[in-house]
C-alpha positions in Angstrom: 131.9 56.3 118.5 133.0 57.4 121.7 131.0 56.7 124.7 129.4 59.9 126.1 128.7 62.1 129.6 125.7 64.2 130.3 127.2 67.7 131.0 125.1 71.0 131.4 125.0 72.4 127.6 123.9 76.2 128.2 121.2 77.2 126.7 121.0 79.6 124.2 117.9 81.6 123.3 117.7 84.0 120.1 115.2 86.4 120.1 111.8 85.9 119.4 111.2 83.0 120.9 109.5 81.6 118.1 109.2 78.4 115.9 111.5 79.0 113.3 114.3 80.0 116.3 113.3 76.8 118.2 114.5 75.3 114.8 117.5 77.3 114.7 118.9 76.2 118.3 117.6 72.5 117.8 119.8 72.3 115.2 122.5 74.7 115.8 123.2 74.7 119.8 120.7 71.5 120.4 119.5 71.8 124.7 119.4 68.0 125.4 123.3 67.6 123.6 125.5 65.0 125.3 129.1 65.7 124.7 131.2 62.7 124.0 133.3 61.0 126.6 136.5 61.8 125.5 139.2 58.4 124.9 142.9 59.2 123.6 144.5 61.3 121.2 142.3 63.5 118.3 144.6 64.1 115.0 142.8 67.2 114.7 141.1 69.5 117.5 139.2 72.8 115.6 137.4 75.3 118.1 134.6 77.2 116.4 131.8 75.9 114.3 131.8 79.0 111.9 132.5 78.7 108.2 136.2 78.2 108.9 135.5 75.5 111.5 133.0 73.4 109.8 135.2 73.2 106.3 138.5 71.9 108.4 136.5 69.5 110.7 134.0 68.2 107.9 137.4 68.0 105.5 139.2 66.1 108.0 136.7 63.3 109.8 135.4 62.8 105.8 139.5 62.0 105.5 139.3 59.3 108.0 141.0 61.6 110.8 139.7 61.6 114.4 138.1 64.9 114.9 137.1 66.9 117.5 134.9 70.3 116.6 134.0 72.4 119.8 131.7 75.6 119.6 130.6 77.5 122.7 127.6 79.4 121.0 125.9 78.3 117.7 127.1 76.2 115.2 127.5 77.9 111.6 128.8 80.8 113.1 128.3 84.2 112.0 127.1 83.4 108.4 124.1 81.4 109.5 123.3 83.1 112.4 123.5 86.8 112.0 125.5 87.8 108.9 125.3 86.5 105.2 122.2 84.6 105.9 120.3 86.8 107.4 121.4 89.9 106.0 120.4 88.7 102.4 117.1 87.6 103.4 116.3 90.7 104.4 118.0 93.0 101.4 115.6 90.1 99.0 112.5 91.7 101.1 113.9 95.3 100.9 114.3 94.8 96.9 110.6 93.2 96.6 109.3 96.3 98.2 112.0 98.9 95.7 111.0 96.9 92.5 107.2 98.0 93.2 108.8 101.6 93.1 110.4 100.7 89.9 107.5 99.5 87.9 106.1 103.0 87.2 109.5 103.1 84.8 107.9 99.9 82.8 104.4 101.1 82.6 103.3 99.3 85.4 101.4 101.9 88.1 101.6 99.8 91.2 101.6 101.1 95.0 102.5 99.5 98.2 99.8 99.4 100.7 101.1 98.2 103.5 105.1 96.5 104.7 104.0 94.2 107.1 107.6 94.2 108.8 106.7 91.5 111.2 106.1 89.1 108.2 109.1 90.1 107.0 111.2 89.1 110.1 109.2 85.6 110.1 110.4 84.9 106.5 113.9 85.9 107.7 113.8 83.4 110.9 112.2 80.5 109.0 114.7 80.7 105.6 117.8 80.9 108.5 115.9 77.9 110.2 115.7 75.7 106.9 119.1 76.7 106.0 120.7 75.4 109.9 120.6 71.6 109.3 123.5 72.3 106.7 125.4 73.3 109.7 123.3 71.3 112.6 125.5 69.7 115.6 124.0 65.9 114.1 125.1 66.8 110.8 128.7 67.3 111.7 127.8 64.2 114.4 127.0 61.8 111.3 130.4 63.0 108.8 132.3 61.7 112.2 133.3 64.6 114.0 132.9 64.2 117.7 130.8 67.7 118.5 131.3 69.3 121.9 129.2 72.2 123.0 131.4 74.3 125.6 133.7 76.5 126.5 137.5 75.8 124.5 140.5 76.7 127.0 144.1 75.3 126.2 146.2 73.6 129.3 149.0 72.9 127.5 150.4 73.2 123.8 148.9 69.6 122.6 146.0 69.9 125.4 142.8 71.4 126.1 139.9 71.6 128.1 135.6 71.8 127.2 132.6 71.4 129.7 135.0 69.5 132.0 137.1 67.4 129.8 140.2 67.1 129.0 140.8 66.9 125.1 144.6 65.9 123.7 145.2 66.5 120.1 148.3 66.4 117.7 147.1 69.4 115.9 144.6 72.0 116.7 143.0 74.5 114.3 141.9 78.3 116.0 138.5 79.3 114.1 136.3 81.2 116.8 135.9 84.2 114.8 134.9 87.8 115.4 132.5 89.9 116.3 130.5 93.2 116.3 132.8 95.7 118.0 131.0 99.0 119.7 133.3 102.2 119.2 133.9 104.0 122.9 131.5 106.8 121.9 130.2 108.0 125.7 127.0 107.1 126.9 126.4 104.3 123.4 126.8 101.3 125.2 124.0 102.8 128.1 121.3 102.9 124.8 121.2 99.6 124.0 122.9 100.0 120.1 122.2 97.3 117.7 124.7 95.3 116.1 124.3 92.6 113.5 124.1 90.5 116.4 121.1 91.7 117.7 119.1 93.6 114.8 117.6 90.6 113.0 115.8 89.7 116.5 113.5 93.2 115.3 109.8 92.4 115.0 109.2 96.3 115.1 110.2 98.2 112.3 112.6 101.2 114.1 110.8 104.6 112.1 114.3 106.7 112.4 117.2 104.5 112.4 121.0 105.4 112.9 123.7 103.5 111.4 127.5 104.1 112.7 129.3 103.1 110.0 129.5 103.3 106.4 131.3 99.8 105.5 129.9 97.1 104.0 127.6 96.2 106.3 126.1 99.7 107.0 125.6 100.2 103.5 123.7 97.1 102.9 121.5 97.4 106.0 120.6 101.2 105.7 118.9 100.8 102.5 117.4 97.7 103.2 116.0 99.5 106.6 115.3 102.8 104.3 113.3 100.5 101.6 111.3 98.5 104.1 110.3 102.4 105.5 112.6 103.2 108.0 114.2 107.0 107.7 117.8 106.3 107.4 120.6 108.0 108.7 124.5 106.9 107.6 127.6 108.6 110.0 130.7 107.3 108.8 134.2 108.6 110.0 135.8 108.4 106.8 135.1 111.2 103.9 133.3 108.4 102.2 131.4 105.4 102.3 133.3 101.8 101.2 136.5 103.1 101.9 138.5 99.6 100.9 136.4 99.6 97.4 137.0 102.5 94.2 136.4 105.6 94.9 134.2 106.0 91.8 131.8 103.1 93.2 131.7 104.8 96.3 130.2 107.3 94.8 127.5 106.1 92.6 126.3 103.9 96.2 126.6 107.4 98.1 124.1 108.7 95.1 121.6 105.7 95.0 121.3 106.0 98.8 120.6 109.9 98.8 117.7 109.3 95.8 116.3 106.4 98.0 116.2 108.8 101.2 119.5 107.8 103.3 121.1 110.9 104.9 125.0 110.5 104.9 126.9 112.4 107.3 130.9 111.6 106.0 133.9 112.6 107.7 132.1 113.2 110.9 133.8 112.3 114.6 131.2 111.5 117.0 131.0 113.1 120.3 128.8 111.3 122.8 125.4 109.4 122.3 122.5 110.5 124.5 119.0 110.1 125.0 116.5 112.8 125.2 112.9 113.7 124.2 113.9 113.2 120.5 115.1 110.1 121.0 118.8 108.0 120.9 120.8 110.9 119.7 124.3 111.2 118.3 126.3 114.0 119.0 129.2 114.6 116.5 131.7 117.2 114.6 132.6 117.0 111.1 134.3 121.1 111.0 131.7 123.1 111.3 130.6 122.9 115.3 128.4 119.9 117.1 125.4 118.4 115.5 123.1 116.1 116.0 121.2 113.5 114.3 118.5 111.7 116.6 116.2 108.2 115.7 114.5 105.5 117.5 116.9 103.0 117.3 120.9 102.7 116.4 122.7 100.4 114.5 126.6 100.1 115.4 128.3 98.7 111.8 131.8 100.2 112.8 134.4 97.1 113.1 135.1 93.9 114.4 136.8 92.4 117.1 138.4 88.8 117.2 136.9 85.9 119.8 140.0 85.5 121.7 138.7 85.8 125.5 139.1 82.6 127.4 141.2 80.6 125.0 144.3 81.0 127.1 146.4 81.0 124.6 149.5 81.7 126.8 149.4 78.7 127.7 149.7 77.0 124.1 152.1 79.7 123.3 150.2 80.9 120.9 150.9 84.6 120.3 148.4 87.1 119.5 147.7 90.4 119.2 144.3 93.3 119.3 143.1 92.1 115.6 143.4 88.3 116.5 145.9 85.2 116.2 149.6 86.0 114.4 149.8 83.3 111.9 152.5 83.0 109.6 151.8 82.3 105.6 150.9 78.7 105.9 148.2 80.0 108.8 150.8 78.9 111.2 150.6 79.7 114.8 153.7 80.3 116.9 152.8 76.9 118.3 153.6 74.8 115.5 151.1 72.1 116.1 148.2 74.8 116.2 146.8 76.6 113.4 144.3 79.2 112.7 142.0 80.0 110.5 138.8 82.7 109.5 137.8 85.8 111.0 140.3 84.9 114.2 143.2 85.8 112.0 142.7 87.2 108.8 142.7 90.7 107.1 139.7 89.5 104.6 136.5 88.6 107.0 134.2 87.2 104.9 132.6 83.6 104.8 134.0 82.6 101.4 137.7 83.8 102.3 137.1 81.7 105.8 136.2 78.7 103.8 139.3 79.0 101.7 141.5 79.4 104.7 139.9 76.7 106.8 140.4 74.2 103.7 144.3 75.3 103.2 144.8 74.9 107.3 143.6 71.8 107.0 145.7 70.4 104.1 148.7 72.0 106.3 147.9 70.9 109.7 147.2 67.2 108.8 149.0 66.5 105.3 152.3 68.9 105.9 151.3 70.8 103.2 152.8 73.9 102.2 149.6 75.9 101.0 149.9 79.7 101.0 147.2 81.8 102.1 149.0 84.8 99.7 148.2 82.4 96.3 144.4 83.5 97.3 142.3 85.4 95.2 140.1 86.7 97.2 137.5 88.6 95.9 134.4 90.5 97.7 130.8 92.1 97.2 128.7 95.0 99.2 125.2 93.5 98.3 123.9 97.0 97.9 121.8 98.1 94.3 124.0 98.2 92.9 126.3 96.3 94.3 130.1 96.6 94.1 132.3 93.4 93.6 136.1 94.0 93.9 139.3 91.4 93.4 142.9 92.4 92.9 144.3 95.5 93.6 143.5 98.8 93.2 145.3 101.7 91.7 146.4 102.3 95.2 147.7 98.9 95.7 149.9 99.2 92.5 151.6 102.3 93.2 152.6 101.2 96.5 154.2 98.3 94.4 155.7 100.7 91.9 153.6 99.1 89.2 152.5 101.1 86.3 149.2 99.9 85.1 146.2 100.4 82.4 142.9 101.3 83.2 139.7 100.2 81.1 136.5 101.3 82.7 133.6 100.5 80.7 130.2 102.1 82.1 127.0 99.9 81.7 125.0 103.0 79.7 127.2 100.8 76.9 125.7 97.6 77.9 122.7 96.8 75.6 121.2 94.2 78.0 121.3 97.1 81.1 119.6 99.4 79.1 117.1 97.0 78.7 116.6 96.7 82.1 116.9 100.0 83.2 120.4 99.4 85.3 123.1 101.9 83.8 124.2 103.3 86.1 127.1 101.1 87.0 130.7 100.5 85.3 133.4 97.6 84.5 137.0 98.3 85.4 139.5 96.3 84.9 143.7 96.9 85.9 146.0 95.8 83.8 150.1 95.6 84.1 151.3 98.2 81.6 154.3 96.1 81.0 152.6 92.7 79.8 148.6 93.1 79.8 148.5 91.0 82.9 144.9 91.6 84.6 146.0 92.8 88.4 142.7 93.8 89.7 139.0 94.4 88.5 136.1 96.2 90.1 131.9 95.5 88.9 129.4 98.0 89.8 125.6 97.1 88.5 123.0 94.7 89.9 124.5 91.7 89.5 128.5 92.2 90.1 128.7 89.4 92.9 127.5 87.2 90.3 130.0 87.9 87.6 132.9 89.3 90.0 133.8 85.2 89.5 135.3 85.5 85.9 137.6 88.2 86.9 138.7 86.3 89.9 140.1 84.0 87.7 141.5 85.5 85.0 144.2 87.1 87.9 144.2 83.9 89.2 145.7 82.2 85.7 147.3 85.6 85.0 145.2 86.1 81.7 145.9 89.7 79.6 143.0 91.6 79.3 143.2 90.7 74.9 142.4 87.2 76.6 139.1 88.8 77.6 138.3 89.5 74.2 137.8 86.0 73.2 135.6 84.8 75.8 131.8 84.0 73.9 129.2 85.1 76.6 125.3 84.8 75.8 124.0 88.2 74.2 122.2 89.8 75.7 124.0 90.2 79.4 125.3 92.5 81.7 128.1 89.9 81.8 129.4 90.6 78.5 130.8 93.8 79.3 133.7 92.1 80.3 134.2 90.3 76.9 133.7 94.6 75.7 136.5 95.3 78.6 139.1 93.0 76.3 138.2 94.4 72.9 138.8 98.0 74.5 142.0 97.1 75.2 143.0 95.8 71.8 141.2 99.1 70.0 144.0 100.8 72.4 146.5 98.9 70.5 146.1 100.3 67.3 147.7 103.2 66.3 147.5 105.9 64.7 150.9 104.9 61.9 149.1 101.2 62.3 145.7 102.4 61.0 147.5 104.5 58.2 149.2 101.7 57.4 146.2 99.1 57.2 144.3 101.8 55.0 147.4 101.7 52.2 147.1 97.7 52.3 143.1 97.4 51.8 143.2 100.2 49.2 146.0 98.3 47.5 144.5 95.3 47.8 141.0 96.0 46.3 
């Protein structure tokens, strides 16, 4: 172990300053830290303890590699700290409160008498809290990664420097991440928006709540705000919500929000934001003159923007650009000795594509390895009800590559084990290459998607046929098995009309 220097860690303070929190930064950005004293050359240098970062550093120092792993903020990044984590916690609480709604449909008259939002925010701080020693500074101190909490700022192309040190490496990995970008709508920064930075530090449950942006995490938060009693208001600048996901999906969310109270305003540009006697207002135009939608409190869910400031890249010769660091397939920087890895540099920002990439820049940066980021599947979920799970392309995607493909779409009113629970309102699709069967992409809409999104993912992956489905046993009943159904549909397409002529001659003669 190196030997060490005090050096001023700064502190960090999350919102309310609570137990659980106290928790949070004792493990993720601990106050009495020491850095190490650096001696010699690290094989691997990785700045940013998010998803990205810890998988790389962990990877490596398990490997025997000398390792340094350098975060300015808190340690388990974004997931931990204000996205995944969090986020879930709260859409469990918002679907506790919704299922007390449901019962009437069982027979069950049940009424809520009180959402006790605080209590719901102290569940939320202490589940993130006994969740942050799986990504605690001592953790990644006892694997054998020397830990630095500071400021990362390259000198030179093998050099950098952190809380007054000078760190040399033979290979570096870029994993810093994004963040919560505010759109330049006049006057929005001067109200104090929200981001998912800032929203799960609510004790206060906002009455009328605006959220700018009708993307994944929009989507998710509105109706977990709108269940827990908030009145919810969605304006999105596209014509729909989800635009990456299928249109029909899109659609049946857009639905499921309106029944549970969510105003959507689609299509819309916005104007200003102001405040007034009504409140934080929003001024925008969707075609038909200004209007306004006015709440307590607004929720900015519009975009991110990559952590680039203070790196100094120029001086590594890394090149970059306004969505983050320009990596080539094998998450190559233009310095060949640094790569990069994560939100910092990829198209798909989300915690389990992170971990992928942080595992194949590691195998690249210390093993020359020739992993491809392309030979990802990389699937994802909105964790709305329902929620929609996507991998593989989209109609979309395969007439930009001049593919011609079959459809199967299977809705969930089909599914014996949905009925039963009272979730049909959902659908299966699954694209298949016309020209082979080939399964190219596959999209889940029903309570459970995320959970089952995981068989499609690898059918594309070991480029099964969608017969292959067909002869995949699940447990009956299960929503699941509508993707065994999805593979029999495609066979009953198979037969013809001569074929099923034919097959009636033989069984007639054959009696």
């Amino acid at each position: 172990m190196n030997a060490t220097s005090r050096v001023a860690v700064e502190p960090v303070v999350v919102e309310p300053e609570d137990e659980f929190n106290q928790k949070l930064i004792e493990n993720v950005h601990p106050p009495d830290w020491v850095n190490p004293k650096p001696s010699g050359r690290y094989n691997l240098v990785v700045i940013g303890a998010g998803t990205a970062g810890l998988v790389s550093a962990a990877g490596a120092a398990l490997l025997g590699a000398r390792v340094a792993l350098i975060e300015r903020h808190r340690m388990g990044g974004d997931c931990l700290n204000y996205g995944c984590v969090p986020s879930k916690v709260l859409i469990r609480a918002a679907r506790a409160a919704y299922a007390i709604d449901e019962a009437r449909e069982f027979g069950i008259e049940a009424r809520i008498e009180e959402i006790n939002f605080a209590d719901t925010m102290r569940r939320l701080r202490r589940v993130r809290a006994d969740i942050s020693p799986h990504d605690s500074a001592r953790r990644f101190q006892g694997l054998g990664a020397d830990i630095y909490l500071g400021d990362a700022r390259f000198l030179t192309g093998n050099s950098l420097s952190v809380a007054g040190e000078r760190l040399e490496f033979r290979k570096a990995i870029i994993a810093t991440g994004a963040r919560a970008a505010i759109p330049p709508v006049p006057g929005l920064k001067e109200l104090g928006a929200l981001t998912n930075e800032t929203v799960f530090s609510l004790t206060e449950l906002p009455k009328r709540l605006i959220v700018i942006g009708g993307g994944p995490i929009g989507c998710e938060l509105a109706q977990s705000f709108a269940r827990l009693g908030s009145q919810v208001s969605i304006v999105e600048r596209a014509p729909r919500l989800l635009p990456r996901d299928d249109a029909d999906a899109a659609t049946i969310l857009q639905s499921q929000l309106e029944r549970e109270g969510v105003a959507t305003f689609l299509g819309v540009e916005i104007q200003r934001a102001e405040a007034g006697h009504e409140g934080k207002t929003i001024v925008f135009n969707r075609g038909r003159g200004e209007e306004r939608v006015s709440a307590d409190q607004i929720l900015v869910a519009a975009g991110r923007t990559p952590n680039l400031e203070g790196l100094n890249l120029e001086a590594a010769g890394v090149k970059f650009q306004p969505a983050g660091v320009i990596v080539d397939d094998y998450l190559r920087t233009s310095n060949a000795d640094i790569y990069s890895a994560g939100d910092i540099s990829s198209r798909f920002q989300f915690t389990h594509a992170a971990e992928a990439l942080g595992r194949i820049a590691l195998q690249n940066a210390l093993f020359f390895g020739r992993k491809r980021a392309s030979d990802l599947v990389i699937p994802w979920c909105t964790y709305t009800d329902p929620e929609i799970a996507h991998v593989g392309w989209s109609t979309e995607d395969a007439g930009k590559r001049q593919m011609e493909i079959k459809t199967f779409t299977l809705s969930f009113a089909d599914n014996d084990r949905a009925v039963v629970d009272g979730d049909i309102g959902g659908f299966a699709r699954v694209h298949a290459n016309k020209k082979d069967g080939v399964i190219v992409g596959a999209t889940l809409v029903s309570r459970h998607a995320g959970e089952s999104i995981g068989e499609l993912v690898m059918a594309i992956q070991r480029k099964l046929k969608i017969g292959d489905l067909g002869g995949i046993i699940h447990p009956y009943p299960t929503q699941a098995e509508i993707i065994k159904r999805l593979g029999d549909s495609s066979m009953r397409s198979r037969l013809k009309p001569w074929m099923k002529k034919a097959l009636v001659k033989f069984f007639r003669w054959s009696r």
